[in-house]
N, C-alpha and C positions, 0 to 999 in steps of 0.2 A: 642420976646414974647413967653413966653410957652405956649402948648397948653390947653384948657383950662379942667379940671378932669372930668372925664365922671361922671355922674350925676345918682347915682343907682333908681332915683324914675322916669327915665326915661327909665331907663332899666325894671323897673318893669309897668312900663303902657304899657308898647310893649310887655309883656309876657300874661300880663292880656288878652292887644288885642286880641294877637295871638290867645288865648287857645278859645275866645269868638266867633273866626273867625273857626275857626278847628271845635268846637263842630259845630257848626251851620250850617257851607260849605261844611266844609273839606277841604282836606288839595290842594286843587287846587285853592280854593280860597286865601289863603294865598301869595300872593305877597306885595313887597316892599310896591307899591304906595298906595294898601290897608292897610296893616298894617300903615303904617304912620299916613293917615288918619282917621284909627280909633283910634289911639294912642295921634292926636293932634300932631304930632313933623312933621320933615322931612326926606324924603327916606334916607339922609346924615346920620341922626341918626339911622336909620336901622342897617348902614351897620361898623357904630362907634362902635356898641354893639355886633353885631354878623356875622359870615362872611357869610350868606347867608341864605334860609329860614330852611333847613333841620337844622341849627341849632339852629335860633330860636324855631323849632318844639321839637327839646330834650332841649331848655332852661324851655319848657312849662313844661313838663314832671318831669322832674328835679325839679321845683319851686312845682310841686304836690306830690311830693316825701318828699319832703323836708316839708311843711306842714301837710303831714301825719307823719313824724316821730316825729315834734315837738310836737304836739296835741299829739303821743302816749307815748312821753316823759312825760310830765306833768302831764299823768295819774298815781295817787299815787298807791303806791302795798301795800299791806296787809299779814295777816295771812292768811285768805281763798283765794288760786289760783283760785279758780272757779272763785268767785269774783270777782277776777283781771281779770279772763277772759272774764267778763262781761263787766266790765268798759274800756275794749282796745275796743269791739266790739261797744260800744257807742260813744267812742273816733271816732273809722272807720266811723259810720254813720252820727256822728256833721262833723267830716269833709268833707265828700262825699256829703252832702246838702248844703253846705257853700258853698262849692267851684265845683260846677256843670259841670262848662269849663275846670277844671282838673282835674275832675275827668275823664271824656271822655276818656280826653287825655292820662292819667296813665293807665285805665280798656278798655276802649272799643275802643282802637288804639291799633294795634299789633307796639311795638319799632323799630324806623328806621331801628338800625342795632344792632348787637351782644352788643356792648360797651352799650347801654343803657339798656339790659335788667335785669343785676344786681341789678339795681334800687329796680323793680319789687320782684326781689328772696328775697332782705336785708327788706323787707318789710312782705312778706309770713314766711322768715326762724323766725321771732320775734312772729310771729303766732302758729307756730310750737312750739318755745321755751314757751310759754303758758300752749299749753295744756299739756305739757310734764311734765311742774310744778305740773300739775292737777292729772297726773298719778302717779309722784314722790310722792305725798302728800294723796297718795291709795284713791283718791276721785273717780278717772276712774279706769279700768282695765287695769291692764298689758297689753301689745299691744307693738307688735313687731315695727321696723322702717315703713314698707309700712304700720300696720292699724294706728300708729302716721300720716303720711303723709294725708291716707286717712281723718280720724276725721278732719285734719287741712282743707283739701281743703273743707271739707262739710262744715263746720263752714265759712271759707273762700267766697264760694257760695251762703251761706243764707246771710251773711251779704250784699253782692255784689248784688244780686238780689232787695234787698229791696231797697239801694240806687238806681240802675237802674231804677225798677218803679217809683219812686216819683222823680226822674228829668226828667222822661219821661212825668209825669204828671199822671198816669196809677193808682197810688195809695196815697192818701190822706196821706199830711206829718202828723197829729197826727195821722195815722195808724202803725205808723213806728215803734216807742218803742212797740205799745203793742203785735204787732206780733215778733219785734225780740226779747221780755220777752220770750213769749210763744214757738217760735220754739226753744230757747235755751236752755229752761229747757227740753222741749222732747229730746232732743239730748243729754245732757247729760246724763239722765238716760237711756236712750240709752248705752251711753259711761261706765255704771256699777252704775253712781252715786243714792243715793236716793231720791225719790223725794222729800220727806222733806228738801233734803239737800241741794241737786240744787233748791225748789223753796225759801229758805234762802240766799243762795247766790245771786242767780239772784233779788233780793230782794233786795241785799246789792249792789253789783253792777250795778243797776241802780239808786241808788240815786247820 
């Protein structure tokens, strides 16, 4: 008798678990007999899926990566890059409130080891490629490679921050769009743009 095909919605209740056991424990709490149990299956099934807990911990990670790229996938592009930079930053905060236990696990867990942190960068460098559009498109100022980097991680920060507060509980989810309108138009004009221009755009990328 063959054995029988692993079962991917069983894979994915054990990632769920995991990411739900991680935010909340950490990562000591994470064992077989736990995870199983909050998963509904058997420790057999743990170990069917993956060879032990550090790698269900970058399965976590990985399944949070991966529904950030898809969400930033979906997000349609436009004529104004600003715009587009707006609606990737909405894309980041619907997913970072949806998904709370991976987001943890993506932002506020440093990665197991070296092999997982690419994750992270293929996620920031699509950031990067953003505002770069912005600058190509003379909305921003010319800006060498480090003040690009720079701009990236400040936009990177404020977005990451607001999600942080409101799954910490710290700041009310309809607070969330109207501050990240507001810090994002300052910052672009900041970045050279005008503020008619940025509060149009920002206007436009968040519908």
């Amino acid at each position: 008798m063959s054995p029988r095909p692993a079962d991917p919605a069983v894979r994915g209740r054990l990632v769920e678990a995991a990411a739900r056991i991680l935010a909340g424990e950490g990562p000591h709490a994470l064992t077989a007999r736990r995870l199983a149990g909050e998963a509904g299956t058997s420790t057999m099934a743990v170990y069917t899926y993956f060879g032990g807990m550090e790698e269900v911990r970058g399965a976590v990670r990985q399944e949070g990566f991966a529904r950030l790229a898809a969400d930033l996938d979906a997000t349609p592009t436009s004529d104004d890059p600003v715009a587009d930079l707006v609606a990737a930053g909405r894309a980041y905060l619907s997913n970072g409130l949806a998904n709370p236990h991976l987001y943890r696990a993506m932002f506020l867990e440093r990665p197991i080891d070296d092999a997982a942190a690419p994750e992270g960068e293929a996620a920031f460098q699509r950031l990067v490629e953003a505002v770069r559009r912005c600058v190509d498109a003379g909305r921003f100022e010319p800006v060498d490679p480090m003040g690009l980097l720079g701009w990236s991680v400040q936009l990177w920060t404020m977005r990451h921050g607001l999600v942080s507060l409101a799954i910490a509980g710290l700041l009310p989810l309809e607070h969330v769009p109207l501050h990240f309108a507001d810090m994002s138009t300052r910052l672009f004009v900041g970045y050279g743009d005008s503020r008619e221009a940025a509060r149009r755009s920002v206007e436009q990328g968040m519908r």
